[in-house]
C-alpha positions, -999 to 999 in steps of 0.1 A, spaced: -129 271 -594 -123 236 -610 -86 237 -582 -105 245 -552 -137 217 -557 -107 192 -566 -84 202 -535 -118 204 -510 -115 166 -505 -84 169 -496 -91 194 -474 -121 174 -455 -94 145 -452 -68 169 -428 -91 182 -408 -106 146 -398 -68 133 -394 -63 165 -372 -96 159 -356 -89 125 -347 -53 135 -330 -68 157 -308 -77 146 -273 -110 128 -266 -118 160 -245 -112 184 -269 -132 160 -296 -163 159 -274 -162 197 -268 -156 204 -305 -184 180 -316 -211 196 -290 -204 230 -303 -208 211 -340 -244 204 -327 -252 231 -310 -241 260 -341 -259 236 -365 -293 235 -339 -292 274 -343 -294 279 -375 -320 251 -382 -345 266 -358 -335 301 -376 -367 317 -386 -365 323 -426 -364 361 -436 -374 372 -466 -361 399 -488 -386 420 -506 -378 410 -542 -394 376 -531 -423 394 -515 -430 410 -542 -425 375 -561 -447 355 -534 -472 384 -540 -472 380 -573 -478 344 -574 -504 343 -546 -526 371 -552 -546 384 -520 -587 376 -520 -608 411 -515 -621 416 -482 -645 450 -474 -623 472 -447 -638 465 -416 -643 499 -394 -636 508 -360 -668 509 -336 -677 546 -330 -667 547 -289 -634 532 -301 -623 555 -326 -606 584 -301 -574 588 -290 -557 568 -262 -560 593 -233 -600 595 -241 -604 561 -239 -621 551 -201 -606 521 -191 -625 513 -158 -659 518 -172 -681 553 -179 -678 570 -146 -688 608 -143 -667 636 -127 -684 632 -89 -681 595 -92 -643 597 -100 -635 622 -74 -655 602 -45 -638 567 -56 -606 585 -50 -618 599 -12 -626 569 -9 -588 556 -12 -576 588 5 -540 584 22 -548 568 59 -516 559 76 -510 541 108 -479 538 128 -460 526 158 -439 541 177 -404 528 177 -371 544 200 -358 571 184 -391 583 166 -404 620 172 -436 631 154 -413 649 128 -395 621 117 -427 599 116 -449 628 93 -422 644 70 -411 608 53 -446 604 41 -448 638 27 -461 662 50 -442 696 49 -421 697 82 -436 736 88 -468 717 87 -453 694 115 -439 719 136 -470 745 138 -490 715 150 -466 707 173 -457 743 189 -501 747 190 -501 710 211 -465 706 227 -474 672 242 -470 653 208 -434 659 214 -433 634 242 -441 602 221 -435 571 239 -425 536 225 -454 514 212 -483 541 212 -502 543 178 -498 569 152 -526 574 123 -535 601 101 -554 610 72 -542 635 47 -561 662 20 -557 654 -17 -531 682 -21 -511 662 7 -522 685 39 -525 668 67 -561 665 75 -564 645 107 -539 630 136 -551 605 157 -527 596 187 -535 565 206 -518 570 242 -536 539 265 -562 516 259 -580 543 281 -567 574 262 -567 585 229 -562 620 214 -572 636 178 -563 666 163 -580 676 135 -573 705 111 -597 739 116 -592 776 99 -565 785 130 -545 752 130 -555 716 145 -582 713 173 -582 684 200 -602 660 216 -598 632 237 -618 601 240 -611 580 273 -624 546 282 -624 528 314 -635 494 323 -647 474 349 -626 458 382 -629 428 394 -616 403 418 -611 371 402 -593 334 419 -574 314 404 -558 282 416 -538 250 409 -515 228 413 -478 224 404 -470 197 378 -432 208 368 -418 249 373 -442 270 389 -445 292 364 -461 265 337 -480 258 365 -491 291 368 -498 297 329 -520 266 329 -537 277 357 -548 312 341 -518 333 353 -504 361 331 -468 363 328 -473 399 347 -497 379 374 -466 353 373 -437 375 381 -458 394 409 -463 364 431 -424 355 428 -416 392 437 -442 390 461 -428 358 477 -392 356 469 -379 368 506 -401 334 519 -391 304 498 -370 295 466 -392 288 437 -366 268 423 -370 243 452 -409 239 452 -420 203 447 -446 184 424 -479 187 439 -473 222 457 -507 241 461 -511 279 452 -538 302 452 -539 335 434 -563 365 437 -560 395 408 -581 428 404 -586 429 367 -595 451 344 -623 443 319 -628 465 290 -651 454 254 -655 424 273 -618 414 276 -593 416 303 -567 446 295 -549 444 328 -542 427 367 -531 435 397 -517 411 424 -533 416 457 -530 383 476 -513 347 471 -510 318 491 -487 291 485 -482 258 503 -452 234 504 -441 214 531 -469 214 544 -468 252 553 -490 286 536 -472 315 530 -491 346 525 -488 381 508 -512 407 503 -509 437 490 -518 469 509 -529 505 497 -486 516 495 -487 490 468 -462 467 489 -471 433 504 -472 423 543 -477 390 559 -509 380 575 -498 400 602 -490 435 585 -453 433 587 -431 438 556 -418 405 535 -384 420 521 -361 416 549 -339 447 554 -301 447 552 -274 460 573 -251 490 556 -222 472 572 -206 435 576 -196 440 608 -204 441 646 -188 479 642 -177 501 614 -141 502 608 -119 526 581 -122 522 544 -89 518 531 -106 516 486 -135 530 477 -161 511 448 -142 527 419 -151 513 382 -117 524 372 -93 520 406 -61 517 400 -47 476 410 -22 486 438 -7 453 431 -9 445 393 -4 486 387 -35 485 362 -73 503 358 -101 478 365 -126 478 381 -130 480 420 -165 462 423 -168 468 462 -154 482 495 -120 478 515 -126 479 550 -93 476 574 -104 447 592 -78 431 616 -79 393 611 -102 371 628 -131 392 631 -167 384 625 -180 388 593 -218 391 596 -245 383 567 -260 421 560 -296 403 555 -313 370 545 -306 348 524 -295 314 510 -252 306 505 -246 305 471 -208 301 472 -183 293 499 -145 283 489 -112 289 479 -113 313 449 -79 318 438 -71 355 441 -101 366 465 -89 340 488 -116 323 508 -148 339 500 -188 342 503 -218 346 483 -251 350 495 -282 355 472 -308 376 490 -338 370 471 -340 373 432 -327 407 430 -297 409 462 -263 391 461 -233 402 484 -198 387 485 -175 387 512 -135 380 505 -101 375 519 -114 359 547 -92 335 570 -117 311 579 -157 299 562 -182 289 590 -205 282 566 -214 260 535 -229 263 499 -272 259 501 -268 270 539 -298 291 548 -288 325 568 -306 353 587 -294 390 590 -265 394 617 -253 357 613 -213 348 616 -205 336 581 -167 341 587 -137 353 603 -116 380 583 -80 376 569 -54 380 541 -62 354 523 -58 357 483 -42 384 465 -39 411 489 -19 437 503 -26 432 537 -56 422 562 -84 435 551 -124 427 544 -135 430 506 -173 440 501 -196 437 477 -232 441 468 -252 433 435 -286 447 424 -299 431 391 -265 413 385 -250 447 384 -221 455 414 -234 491 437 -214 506 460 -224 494 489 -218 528 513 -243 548 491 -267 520 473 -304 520 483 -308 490 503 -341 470 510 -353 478 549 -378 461 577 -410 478 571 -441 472 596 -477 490 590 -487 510 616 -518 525 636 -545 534 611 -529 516 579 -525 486 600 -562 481 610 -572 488 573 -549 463 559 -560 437 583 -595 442 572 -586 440 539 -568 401 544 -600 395 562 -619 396 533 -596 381 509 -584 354 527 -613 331 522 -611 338 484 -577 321 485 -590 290 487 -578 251 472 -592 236 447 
């Protein structure tokens, strides 16, 4: 013993020497974890072993207290103990009808009444047999409303299917399966004006006016054959007349039925007539009709619209967005309907070509043509010379290339449903005109 207590000071005296050798690094980290191990085991909590228990107890005797007892209505096991108050049997049982399962839901793509009920629970034979007694809940459409209540045992109790604002269908469980009813509500039309004045786009115009977006993209339909809302001018006046829909005292939905627009010092009109399309002042159609052909005469289609033609010259699939008529060069090319030039120029491998928007829905494109008699923002009219046919571009000889776009989306333009001239007639005419008789002074400035 005597050895190791004289050797320990030796001991102490290497490991400093060693200590102080090591890198200042490696002496901060060693002299953090010095701290830290010494921290621990001052903040140690003291356990004692039972021999000094029994000593501490034996020093310190404990004063004599009475037992204190438990209060009678706390002396029963856990499981008899109420914890939300003394409630009888009935009481329980309503409080939990009253918290009975109601679910609501929307209807999102995909969803079919099965999916919807079996993921909270309800047996799918349960599902099926209410929808082979009332085969019209398979035909669920996107954003209607789902709710339903259910029995305690998990039975479906009650299915509420909200169609419409106007419709709304329940089912509810009897001895034979799931009677319906259906509640409908309808409100009120009415014509209601609204005008103003345009102080940047027409459609902030609009909003600030009172337009819906739906009242909003009516008029531009309405009017787009007439004028380019894109070109209308600060202080432009409109005038807008709707048929809406008032239900619980709130609007639910409009209808266009007249607008009148000035710039330029000119009013253009559209009203809507009982076919649900719009006329001028003077019953004939607004959408101008198009010509199924470019030219004066038909002539031979040498390559069909093909999404996955075969390039005669590259040798590869892709897409043929139009028609190849076998147009000897020089001829007329003619505009198929109304519009406004979008593009003319060189474009590389379609040679010299044309675009023309027709309103916000119609573009058509003319290429490999020899020579442009027209220019980019140049108004046109149905039959007009735009330019004279050629070879220009990649091609394998003189020919016309055709194209029409619906929606930004290339048709074949032999078989695509094309806008036409339409003109009310007899009868429908004299009605219509009595109709912009009375609403005519309802589209008034303010």
């Amino acid at each position: 013993m005597r050895i190791i207590i004289n050797a320990a000071p030796q001991i102490v005296r290497s490991i400093a020497l060693g200590f102080n050798h090591l890198p200042r690094s490696h002496r901060v980290m060693l002299g953090s974890l010095t701290i830290v191990t010494l921290a621990s085991i001052a903040w140690q909590p003291y356990i004692y072993s039972p021999m000094l228990l029994q000593s501490i107890s034996g020093i310190f005797p404990l004063e004599h207290h009475p037992t204190r007892q438990l209060a009678p209505q706390n002396n029963g096991t856990l499981d008899q103990i109420t914890l939300d108050g003394d409630i009888t049997k009935n009481e329980r049982n309503e409080k939990i009808k009253r918290k009975a399962d109601v679910h609501r839901y929307i209807v999102l793509n995909g969803d079919t009444l099965s999916n919807i009920l079996t993921q909270y629970g309800i047996d799918i034979s349960e599902v099926t047999a209410l929808a082979q007694q009332h085969p019209a809940l398979r035909d669920l459409k996107i954003g209607q409303t789902l709710s339903w209540t259910m029995t305690a045992e998990g039975d479906l109790q009650r299915l509420i299917w909200k169609i419409s604002r106007h419709e709304t269908h329940t089912y509810d469980r009897v001895d034979n399966g799931f009677k319906k009813s259906v509640a409908t509500m309808s409100g009120q039309w009415r014509n209601i004006a609204l005008s103003g004045k345009l102080n940047g786009s027409f459609v902030a115009s609009a909003r600030t006016a009172g337009l819906t977006g739906t009242d909003i993209n009516a008029v531009i339909q309405a009017l787009q054959w007439q004028l380019d809302f894109h070109k209308l001018k600060k202080g432009d006046l409109f005038s807008v007349l709707t048929s809406q829909e008032i239900l619980n005292g709130k609007s639910v939905q409009s209808q266009l039925i007249g607008v009148r627009l000035r710039t330029g010092g000119k009013d253009y009109y559209a009203f809507r007539a009982n076919d649900g399309k719009f006329y001028n002042r003077e019953a004939a159609g607004l959408v101008r009709g198009f010509m199924r052909f470019p030219t004066i005469k038909q002539f031979r289609v040498t390559s069909n619209f093909n999404p996955r033609r075969l390039n005669p010259v590259t040798g590869r699939i892709a897409p043929h967005r139009g028609v190849d008529f076998a147009v000897p060069v020089g001829t007329p090319v003619l505009a198929v309907g109304d519009g406004e030039v979008m593009v003319s120029k060189n474009g590389g491998i379609t040679g010299n070509y044309v675009a023309i928007c027709h309103g916000r829905q119609y573009m058509t494109r003319y290429m490999h043509l020899k020579k442009l008699l027209v220019k980019s923002g140049q108004k046109v009219k149905r039959g007009d010379w735009i330019a004279l046919s050629g070879n220009s571009g990649r091609s394998t000889g003189p020919h016309l290339h055709f194209e029409v776009w619906i929606n930004q989306q290339a048709v074949n333009p032999l078989t695509a449903k094309l806008p036409s001239i339409e003109v009310l007639t007899g009868r429908e005419r004299v009605e219509y005109l009595a109709q912009v008789h009375q609403m005519l002074p309802q589209l008034r400035f303010n």
